[in-house]
C-alpha positions in Angstrom: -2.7 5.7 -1.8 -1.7 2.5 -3.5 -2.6 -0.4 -1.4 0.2 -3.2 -1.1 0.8 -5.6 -3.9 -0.8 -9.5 -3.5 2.2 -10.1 -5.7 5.4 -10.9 -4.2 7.8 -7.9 -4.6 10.7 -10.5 -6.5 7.9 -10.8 -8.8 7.4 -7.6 -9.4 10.6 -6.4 -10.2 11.6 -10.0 -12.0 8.6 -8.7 -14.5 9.5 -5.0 -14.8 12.8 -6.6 -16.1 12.0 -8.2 -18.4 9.6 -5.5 -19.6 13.2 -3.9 -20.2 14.6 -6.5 -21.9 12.0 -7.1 -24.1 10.7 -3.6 -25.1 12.6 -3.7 -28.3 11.0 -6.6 -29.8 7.8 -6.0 -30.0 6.4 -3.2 -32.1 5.3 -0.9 -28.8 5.1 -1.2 -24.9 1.9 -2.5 -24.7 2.6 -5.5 -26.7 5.8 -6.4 -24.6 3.5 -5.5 -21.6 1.1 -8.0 -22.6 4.0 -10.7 -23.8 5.2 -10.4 -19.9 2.0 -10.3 -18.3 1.3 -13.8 -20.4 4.3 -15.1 -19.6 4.4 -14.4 -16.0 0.6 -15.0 -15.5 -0.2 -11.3 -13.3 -3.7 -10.7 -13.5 -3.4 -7.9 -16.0 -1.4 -5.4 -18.3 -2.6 -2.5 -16.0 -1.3 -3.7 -13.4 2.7 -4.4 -15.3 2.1 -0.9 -16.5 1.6 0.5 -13.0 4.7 -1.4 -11.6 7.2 -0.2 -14.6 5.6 3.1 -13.5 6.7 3.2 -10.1 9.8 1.5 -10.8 11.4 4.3 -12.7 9.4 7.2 -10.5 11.4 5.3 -8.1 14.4 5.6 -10.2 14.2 9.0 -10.5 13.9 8.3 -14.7 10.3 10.1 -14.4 8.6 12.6 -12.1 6.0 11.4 -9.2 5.6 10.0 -5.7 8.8 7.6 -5.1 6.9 4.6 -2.8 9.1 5.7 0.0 7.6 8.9 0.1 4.4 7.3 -0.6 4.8 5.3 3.3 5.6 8.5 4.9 2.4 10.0 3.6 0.2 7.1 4.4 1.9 7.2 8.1 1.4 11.0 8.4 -2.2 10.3 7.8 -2.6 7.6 9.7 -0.9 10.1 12.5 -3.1 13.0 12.0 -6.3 10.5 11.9 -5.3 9.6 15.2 -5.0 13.4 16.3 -7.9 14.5 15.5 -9.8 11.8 17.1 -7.5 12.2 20.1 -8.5 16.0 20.1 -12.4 15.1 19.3 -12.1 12.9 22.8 -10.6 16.0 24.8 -13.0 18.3 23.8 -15.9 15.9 24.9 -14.6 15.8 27.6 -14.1 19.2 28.6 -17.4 20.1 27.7 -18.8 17.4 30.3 -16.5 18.8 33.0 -17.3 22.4 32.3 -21.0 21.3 32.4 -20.2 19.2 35.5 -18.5 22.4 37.4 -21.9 24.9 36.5 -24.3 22.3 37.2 -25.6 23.1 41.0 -24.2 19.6 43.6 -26.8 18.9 46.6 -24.1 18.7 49.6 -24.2 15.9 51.7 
């Protein structure tokens, strides 16, 4: 899972457009990558590359997880974490109440 951007989303998409608008002059995409990243000071090309990425998965212009999708995994996850831990909790404690019921009580 992707973890969330320190970069403010206007940001991000303000860069992807330009990476748009400037594509054509340079002589391939990683030279108008690095022109933008420059310009814009984000830490590094990778990480330009990665956001033109998920901008046109989200645009449907190239196959992958859209970051909508993307939440709803991360939130089934999180869900089924919870679950299983939930379950691990009820077992415990049916085993210490099944071991309660055959251990032999003094009566009073």
């Amino acid at each position: 899972m992707a973890r969330p951007s320190r970069y403010p989303l206007e940001l991000r998409r303000r860069a992807v457009r330009m990476v748009a608008e400037v594509r054509d002059d340079y002589p391939n995409e990683t030279a108008a990558l690095q022109a933008v990243t420059e310009k814009l000071g984000i830490g590094s090309r990778e990480t330009l590359r990665n956001w033109v990425k998920q901008h046109e998965i989200d645009a449907g212009q190239r196959p992958g997880t859209t970051t909508e999708e993307s939440a709803q995994l991360k939130a089934l996850k999180k869900e089924n974490a919870e679950l299983k831990r939930a379950n691990e909790i009820l077992k415990a404690a049916a085993s210490f109440f099944a071991a309660e019921l055959d251990r032999p009580h003094a009566r009073s």
